[in-house]
KOLRO-223234 format. One record per residue (C-alpha): x, y, z. Coordinates in steps of 0.25 Angstrom, whole numbers, plus 5000, padded with zeros to 4 digits. Layout:
N
XYZ
...
***
This chain:
875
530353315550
529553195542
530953165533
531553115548
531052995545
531752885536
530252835532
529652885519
528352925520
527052865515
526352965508
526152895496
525052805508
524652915513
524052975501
523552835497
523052835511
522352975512
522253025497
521353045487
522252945476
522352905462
522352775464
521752645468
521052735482
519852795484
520152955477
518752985475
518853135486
517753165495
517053275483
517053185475
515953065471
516653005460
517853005450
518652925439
519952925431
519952905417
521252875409
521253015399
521552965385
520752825386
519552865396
519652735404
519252735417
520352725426
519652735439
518352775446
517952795458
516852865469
516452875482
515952735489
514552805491
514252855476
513652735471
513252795457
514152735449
514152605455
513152565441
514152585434
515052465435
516652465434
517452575429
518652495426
519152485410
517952585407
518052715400
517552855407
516552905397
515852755396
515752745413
515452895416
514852935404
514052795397
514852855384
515752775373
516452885370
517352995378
516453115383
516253235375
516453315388
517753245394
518553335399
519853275395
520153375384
519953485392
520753425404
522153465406
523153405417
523153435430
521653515429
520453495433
518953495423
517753525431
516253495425
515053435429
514553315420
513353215423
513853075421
513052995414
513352845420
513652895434
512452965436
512753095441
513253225438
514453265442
515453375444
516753305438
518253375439
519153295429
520753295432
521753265422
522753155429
523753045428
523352905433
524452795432
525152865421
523852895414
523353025411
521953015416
520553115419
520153095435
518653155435
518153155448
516453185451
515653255460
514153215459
513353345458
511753265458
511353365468
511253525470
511753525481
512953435477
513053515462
513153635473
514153605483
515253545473
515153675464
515353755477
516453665477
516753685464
516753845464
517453855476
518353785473
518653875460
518653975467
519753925477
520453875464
520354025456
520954085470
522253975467
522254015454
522254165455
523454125466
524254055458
524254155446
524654255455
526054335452
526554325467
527454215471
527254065469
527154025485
526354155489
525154095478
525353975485
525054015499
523854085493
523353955487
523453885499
522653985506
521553985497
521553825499
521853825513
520553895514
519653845503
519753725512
519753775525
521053725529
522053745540
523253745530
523553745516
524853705510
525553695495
526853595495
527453605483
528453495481
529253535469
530553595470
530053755472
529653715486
528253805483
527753795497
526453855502
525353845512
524153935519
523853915534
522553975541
523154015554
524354065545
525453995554
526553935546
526553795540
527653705536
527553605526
527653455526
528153485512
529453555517
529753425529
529953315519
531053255512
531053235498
530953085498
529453135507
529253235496
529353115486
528553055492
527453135491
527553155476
527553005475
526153005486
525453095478
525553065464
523953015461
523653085474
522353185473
522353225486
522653195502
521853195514
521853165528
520753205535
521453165550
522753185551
522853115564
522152995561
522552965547
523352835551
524252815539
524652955538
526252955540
526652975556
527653085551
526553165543
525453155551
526353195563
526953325553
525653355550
524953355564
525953435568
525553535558
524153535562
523553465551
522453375553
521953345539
522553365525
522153385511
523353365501
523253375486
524353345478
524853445467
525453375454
525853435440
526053345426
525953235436
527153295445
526953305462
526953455465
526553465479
525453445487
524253555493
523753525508
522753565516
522653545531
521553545540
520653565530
518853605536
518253625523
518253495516
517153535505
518153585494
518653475483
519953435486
519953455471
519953595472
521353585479
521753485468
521553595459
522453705468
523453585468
523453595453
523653735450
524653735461
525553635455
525653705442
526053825447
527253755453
527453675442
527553815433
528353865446
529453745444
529253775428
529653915433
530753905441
531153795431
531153895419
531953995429
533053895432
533253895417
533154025416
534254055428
535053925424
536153915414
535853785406
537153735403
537853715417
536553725428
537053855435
536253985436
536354085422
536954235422
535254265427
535354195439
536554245445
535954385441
534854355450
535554265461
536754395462
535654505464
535054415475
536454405483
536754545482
535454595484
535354485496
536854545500
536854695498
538154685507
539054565500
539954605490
539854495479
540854485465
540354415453
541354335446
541354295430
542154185425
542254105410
543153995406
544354045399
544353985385
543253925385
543053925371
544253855368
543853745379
542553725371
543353715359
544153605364
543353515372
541953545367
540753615371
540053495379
541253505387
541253655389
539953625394
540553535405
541553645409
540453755409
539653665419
540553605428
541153765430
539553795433
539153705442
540553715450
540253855450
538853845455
539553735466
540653845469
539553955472
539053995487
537554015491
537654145488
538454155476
538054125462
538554085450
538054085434
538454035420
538454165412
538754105398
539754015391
540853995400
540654105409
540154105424
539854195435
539554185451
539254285461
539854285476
540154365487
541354445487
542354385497
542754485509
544354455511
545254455499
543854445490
544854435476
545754325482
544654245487
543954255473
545054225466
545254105474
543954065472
544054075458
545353985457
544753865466
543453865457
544553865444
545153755451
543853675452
543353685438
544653645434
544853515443
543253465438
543153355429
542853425418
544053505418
544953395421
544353305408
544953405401
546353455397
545953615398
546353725411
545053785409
545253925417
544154015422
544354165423
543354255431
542954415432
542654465448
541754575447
541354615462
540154675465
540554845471
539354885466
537654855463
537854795450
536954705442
537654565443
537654585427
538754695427
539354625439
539554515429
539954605416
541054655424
541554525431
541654475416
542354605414
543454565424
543554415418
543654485403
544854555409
545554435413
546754415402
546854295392
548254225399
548154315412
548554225425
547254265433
545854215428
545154305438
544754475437
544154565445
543354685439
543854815441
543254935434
544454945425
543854835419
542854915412
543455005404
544454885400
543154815395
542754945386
543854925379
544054785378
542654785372
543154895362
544254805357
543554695355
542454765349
543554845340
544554715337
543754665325
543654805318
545154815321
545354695313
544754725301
545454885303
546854815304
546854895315
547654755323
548954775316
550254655315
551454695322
552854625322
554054605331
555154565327
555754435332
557554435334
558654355333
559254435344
560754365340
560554385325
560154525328
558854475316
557454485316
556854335315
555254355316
554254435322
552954425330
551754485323
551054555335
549754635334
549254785336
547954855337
547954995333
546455035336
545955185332
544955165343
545855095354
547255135350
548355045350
547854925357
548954845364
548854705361
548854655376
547454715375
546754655365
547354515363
547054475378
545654545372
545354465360
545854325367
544854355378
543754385367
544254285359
544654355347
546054335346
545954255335
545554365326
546654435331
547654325330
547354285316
547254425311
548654435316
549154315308
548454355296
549254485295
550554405299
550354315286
550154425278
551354485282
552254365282
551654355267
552054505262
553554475270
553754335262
553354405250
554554505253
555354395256
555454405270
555454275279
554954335295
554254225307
553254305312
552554235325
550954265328
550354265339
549154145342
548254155352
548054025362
546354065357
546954055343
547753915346
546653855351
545553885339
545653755329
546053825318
547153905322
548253815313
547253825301
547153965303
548754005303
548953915291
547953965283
548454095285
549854055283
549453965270
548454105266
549754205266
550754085261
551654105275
552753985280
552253945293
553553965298
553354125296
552154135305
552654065320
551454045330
551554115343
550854065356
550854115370
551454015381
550354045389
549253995379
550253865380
549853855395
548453865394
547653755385
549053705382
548653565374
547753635365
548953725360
550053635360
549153565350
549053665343
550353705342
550853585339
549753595325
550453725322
551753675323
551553545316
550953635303
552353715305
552053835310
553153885322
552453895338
553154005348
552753995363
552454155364
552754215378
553554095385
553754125399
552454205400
551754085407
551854005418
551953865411
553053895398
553853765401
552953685399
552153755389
553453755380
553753605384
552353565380
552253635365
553253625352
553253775350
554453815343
554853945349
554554015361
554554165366
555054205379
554454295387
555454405390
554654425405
555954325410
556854475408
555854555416
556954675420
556154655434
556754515436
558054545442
558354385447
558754345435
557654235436
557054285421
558454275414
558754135421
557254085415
557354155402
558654085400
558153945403
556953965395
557954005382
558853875385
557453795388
556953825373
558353795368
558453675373
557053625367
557353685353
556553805352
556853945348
556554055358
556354205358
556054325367
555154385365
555154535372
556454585372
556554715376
558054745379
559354715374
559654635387
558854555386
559054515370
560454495375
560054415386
559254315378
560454295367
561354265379
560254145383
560054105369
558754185365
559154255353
557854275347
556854395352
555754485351
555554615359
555654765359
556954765359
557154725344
555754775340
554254815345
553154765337
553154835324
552154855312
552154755300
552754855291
554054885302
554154745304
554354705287
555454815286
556154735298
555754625290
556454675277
557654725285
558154595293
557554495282
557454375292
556954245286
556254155291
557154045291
557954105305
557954005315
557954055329
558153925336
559353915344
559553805355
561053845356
561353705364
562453625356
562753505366
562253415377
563153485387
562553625385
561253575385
561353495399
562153615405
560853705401
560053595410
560953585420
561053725423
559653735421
559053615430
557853695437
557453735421
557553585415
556653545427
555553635423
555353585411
554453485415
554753325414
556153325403
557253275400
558553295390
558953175383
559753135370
559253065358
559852975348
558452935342
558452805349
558852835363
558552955372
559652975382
559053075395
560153165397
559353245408
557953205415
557353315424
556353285437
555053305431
555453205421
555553085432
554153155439
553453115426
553852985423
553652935438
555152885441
556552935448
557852995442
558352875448
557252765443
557452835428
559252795429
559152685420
558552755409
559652855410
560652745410
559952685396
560052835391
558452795384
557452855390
556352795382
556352665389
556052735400
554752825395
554152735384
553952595382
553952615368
555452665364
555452635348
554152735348
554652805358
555852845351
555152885338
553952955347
555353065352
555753075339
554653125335
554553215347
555953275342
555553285329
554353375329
554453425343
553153365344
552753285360
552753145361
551753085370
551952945377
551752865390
552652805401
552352695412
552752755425
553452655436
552252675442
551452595430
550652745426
550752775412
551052915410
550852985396
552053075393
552353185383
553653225380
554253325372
555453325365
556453425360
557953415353
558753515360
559953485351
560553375341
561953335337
561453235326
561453125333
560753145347
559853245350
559753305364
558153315368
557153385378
556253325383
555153355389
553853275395
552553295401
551653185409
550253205401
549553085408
548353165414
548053235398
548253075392
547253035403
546153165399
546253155385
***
């Protein structure tokens, strides 16, 4: 409507124009004969003034630079009777008080205000000589108290806030004989209300302008006391576009009072059409007054309930709000089935550990507020606590558990490609519990057993999504039962160390052991420990479990040594246990507690923990090898990533997964892999073992591929410490038994291996075989990836092969070069370096080497290489 037009209006003129002003204008209203302003703190007067025809103060000479008390009153001194004391902001002080120098007595209203930044007293007089004048302004006066004691009594009414509105403007609307009245608030909460006498509906010129109009306003009415127009017709500087608005309304005269709170604009009351023109507009000024703070206690309010519904950290609604916003939809939707979905951040803690709290923080909120983004209308979403979220949505009709989890992935996706994941070198992964909604019940169980289904999620499972089922329950009980029960356990010794034995398979000897764990519960039975590790590492108490474990080990280990036998025994370390700080402190105070060679006690750690959070444990693997203890890579083959995992970290052995000899594999394929993974570890200088051995085919098949040394049922089960030491005493194996066994003896063998193996060389990533004399490096065989990385062709790279150096080609450097491999070689340690490219890039490089055999005078190398640019770039 009026927002058509590109001009602003000029309401700032016409309240200038119109209104009863602070300022420079005439302000003096029709009631009233005389008033002035005084400044609060100093008395001076800042202005007065009275109508043209009341010549009674004329006598006494100008005003300006004088004090209150000495022009009104002839005193030297402040009155005894000023209301100052007794006057708070925004209210009004009624008394009647002859005046000494003026005259008269007078009925006086005093209104706390601000003038140009001053806090300031307006007083404003009504000469009462005469009965009959002392008679009609206190009919006025208690009328209008009594019009003022109906608003009141409205507004401390318990209905709604708009209903007490329309009821004020009735009472208003009537007390001055109008044809409507209207309450325009202009603060956010849109509290709209207005009163018609003929009852037909009104729409406000509030709700037609834009906000720059609204702004406006505000700005117009700032020292305003009051408009009127008497004619709307014929008030000449009266907008075109609200004069046009208005008459279109019907409105032939108005009456607007502006409502202001601590000096804020609220809104404004109007009245239009108004018969009764007796009433003080004052008495309206005083409705305005209690009308604008009840909104201001309204915005205080719904501020404090915004608080109250709003989770401080990241912005989005609490766990209360999406209580109340579910009940809404459902009850709004008795026919749509809705799920409610819980999801946290996996290893949270470990993140916080690593990176920081405030940085935690940034994580927490950019997941909110992509979350509060990624919701619908009519979905809802909440921060419950810590790391954990929730939202709330409509179960999808056609293939509902394919479509979530497809929803679920692309918001994973998201998270991960924001700027705050990407500053970081950390695959932060969500995991979510589904629990849809078959039944009426509160959206607080919904949510219990959505967590329920998340809880169920295992620690290394592939999927980061459950749906509940009522399995889940009785799964629950008695998960809390052993969490509840694990701490007495291990104060019972109820958790006892088992051992299996560890083969030469050739020798026919026993070489070690694994100590392994078993709980043997009165309460719960025999507890298999596929139920509560995965329990504890989701509770985060594997620790406690883990060092128990390697306590009991050491003492062991000491009664064997004191016996005079020599046995590795590996333990098992949790990826939460490589992570804490003090894991290396920890094992070699233990070890230095019970006087144990480093050698006797050989670290085990999963390949999977390898794959996720990698850089955090290859760094410490590398602390635990550099203080001597030995590092196996436990269940190689499990994952999905093993090459690179064992191209990436100096572990000294590995286990393999016997899964490669599942007897339902009847291609062959497992055999064929198994047997290149035993050459691979050959061929960097490791020692291998099987782990899981189960028949004597299979023992024989791994001697005939060179993997002598095992561990399965076939030689032994786990057994009691007590069974295991007589073992002990019976084979007598020391600890100075070496189970490598590269088997290679020349270059030939070892380029026959690769050539019949060219699909397996190729996977190892960027490598190369080369021969070193200490000075020169000879590439003997190059795969692809190696030429992908460095950014030139088989053929572009010819000379280099033709000079047999290839250290002219990767570094500018050669002397440090040559020292940097050496090193390499020397403690099987990475090297780190950088190449120009043909291209001019600069590329940071790591590679790692390994001696796959040395005649004395050359050795023949492994190398292997990896472009690490992008983490050079982050860090």
């Amino acid at each position: 409507m009026m927002s058509g037009s590109s001009d602003r209006l000029d309401l700032t003129g016409l309240a200038k124009n119109y209104g009863y002003y602070f300022g420079d204008e005439e302000i003096v209203s029709d009631s009233e004969d005389w008033l002035y302003i005084c400044d609060s703190e100093t008395y001076e007067l800042l202005l007065f003034q009275q109508k043209k025809d009341n010549t009674v103060t004329s006598k006494l000479g100008d005003w300006h630079g004088r004090k209150c008390y000495e022009f009104i009153e002839g005193k030297d001194h402040p009155c005894e009777f000023c209301p100052l004391k007794n006057l708070r902001r925004d209210n009004y002080y009624f008394w009647t008080h002859k005046c000494e120098m003026l005259g008269v007595e007078a009925f006086l209203k005093v209104i706390d205000i601000d003038w140009n930044g001053r806090r300031a007293m307006l007083h404003t007089g009504i000469n009462i000589n005469s009965q009959a004048r002392r008679n009609e302004v206190m009919t006025e006066y208690l009328l209008s108290r009594n019009a003022l004691t109906s608003v009141l009594s409205c507004l401390m009414d318990e209905n709604p806030i708009e209903d007490n509105f329309k009821k004020i403007c009735a009472i208003i609307g009537t007390f001055f004989s109008a044809d409507r009245a209207i309450i325009t608030d202009y603060t956010p909460n849109r509290l709209n209300a207005g009163w018609s006498k003929s009852g037909e509906p009104f729409t406000q010129i509030a709700t037609v302008l834009t906000d720059e109009e609204r702004k406006s306003i505000s700005d117009a009415t700032i020292h305003l006391r009051y408009l009127r127009i008497e004619d709307v017709s014929t008030a000449d500087k009266l907008d075109p576009r609200i004069r046009e608005y208005w008459t279109a309304c019907g409105i032939r005269s108005i009456l607007l009072i502006p409502m202001h709170y601590n000096g804020d604009f609220i809104g404004t009351i109007s009245l239009h059409n108004i018969r009764n023109h007796f009433p003080s507009v004052e008495t309206l000024n005083l409705v305005g007054m209690s009308v604008a703070k009840c909104i201001h206690a309204y915005c205080v309010e719904r501020g404090a309930e915004e608080k109250l519904y709003t989770d401080p950290l990241t912005g989005i609604p609490n766990f209360a709000a999406l209580k109340h916003r579910a009940a809404d939809l459902m009850e709004q939707n008795p026919d749509v089935t809705y799920f409610c979905c819980v999801m946290d951040i996996k290893f949270f803690s470990l993140f916080n550990r690593r990176y920081g709290y405030k940085m935690g923080d940034k994580v927490l909120i950019t997941i909110a507020q992509l979350l509060k983004k990624y919701m619908c209308p009519d979905e809802a979403c909440c921060r419950i606590a810590a790391d954990q979220f929730c939202f709330f949505a409509k179960y999808p009709k056609d293939d509902p558990e394919g479509r979530i989890r497809r929803r679920f992935e692309r918001f994973n996706e998201i998270v991960l490609n924001t700027d705050a994941m990407k500053s970081v070198n950390y695959k932060l992964e969500l995991q979510s519990g589904i629990y849809v909604f078959d039944e009426r019940i509160s959206i607080s169980e919904a949510v219990d057993k959505a967590n329920l289904a998340r809880r169920s999620l295992k620690t290394y499972q592939s999927s980061d999504i459950a749906f509940y089922s009522s399995d889940l329950m009785d799964g629950q009980k008695r998960e809390t039962e052993l969490i509840q029960d694990f701490k007495s356990a291990l104060k019972n010794h109820e958790l006892s160390v088992f051992f299996q034995p560890q083969c030469n398979y050739a020798q026919n000897k026993m070489v070690g052991a694994e100590a392994l764990v078993r709980w043997h519960s009165p309460k719960h039975g025999n507890v298999s420990p596929a139920e509560f590790i995965p329990l504890l590492e989701r509770h985060g108490m594997i620790y406690q479990l883990d060092r128990y474990v390697w306590e009991k080990v050491c003492i062991y280990q000491r009664k064997w040594l004191d016996m005079g036998m020599h046995c590795p025994i590996s333990v098992n370390v949790s990826r939460y246990d490589v992570l804490r700080e003090d894991i290396c402190k920890e094992l070699c105070s233990l070890l230095e507690k019970y006087n144990i060679p480093k050698e006797l006690l050989p670290i085990e750690i999963t390949e999977t923990a390898y794959i996720k959070n990698s850089d955090e444990l290859i760094n410490v693997v590398n602390r635990l090898k550099n203080l001597g203890f030995t590092v196996e890579m436990d269940d190689f083959g499990s994952g999905y990533s093993s090459l690179n995992a064992l191209k990436d970290v100096a572990v000294d052995l590995i286990k393999l997964d016997m899964k490669f000899l599942d007897a339902k594999d009847t291609s062959g394929k497992g055999g064929s892999i198994l047997n290149c993974i035993v050459r691979m570890t050959r061929w960097l200088g490791l020692e291998v073992l099987a782990e899981g051995v189960e028949t004597k085919e299979q023992a024989e098949y791994l001697k005939n591929i060179g993997c002598d040394f095992m561990q399965g049922y076939y030689f032994s089960r786990p057994i009691p410490a007590d069974e295991f030491e007589q073992k002990l005493i019976s084979s007598r194996t020391e600890s100075s038994e070496n189970l490598s066994n590269n088997g290679i003896t020349d270059v030939a063998e070892l380029m026959d291996s690769v050539m019949s193996n060219p699909l397996f060389f190729n996977l190892m990533g960027a490598a190369a075989i080369a021969e070193s004399d200490g000075s020169n490096l000879e590439a003997l065989m190059i795969n692809d990836s190696f030429f992908e990385m460095i950014g030139c062709t088989r053929e572009e790279y010819q000379p280099y092969f033709r000079h047999m150096d290839m250290y002219n080609k990767l570094v500018g450097d050669r002397n440090g070069a040559v020292e940097s491999f050496r090193h390499s070689i020397r403690n099987k340690l990475p090297h780190d370096f950088c190449i120009t490219a043909d291209d001019g890039s600069v590329r940071s490089i790591r590679m790692f080497c390994r001696r796959l055999f040395s005649d004395g005078e050359k050795d023949i190398l492994l190398l292997l290489f990896d472009d690490i640019t992008d983490q050079s770039d982050i860090q």
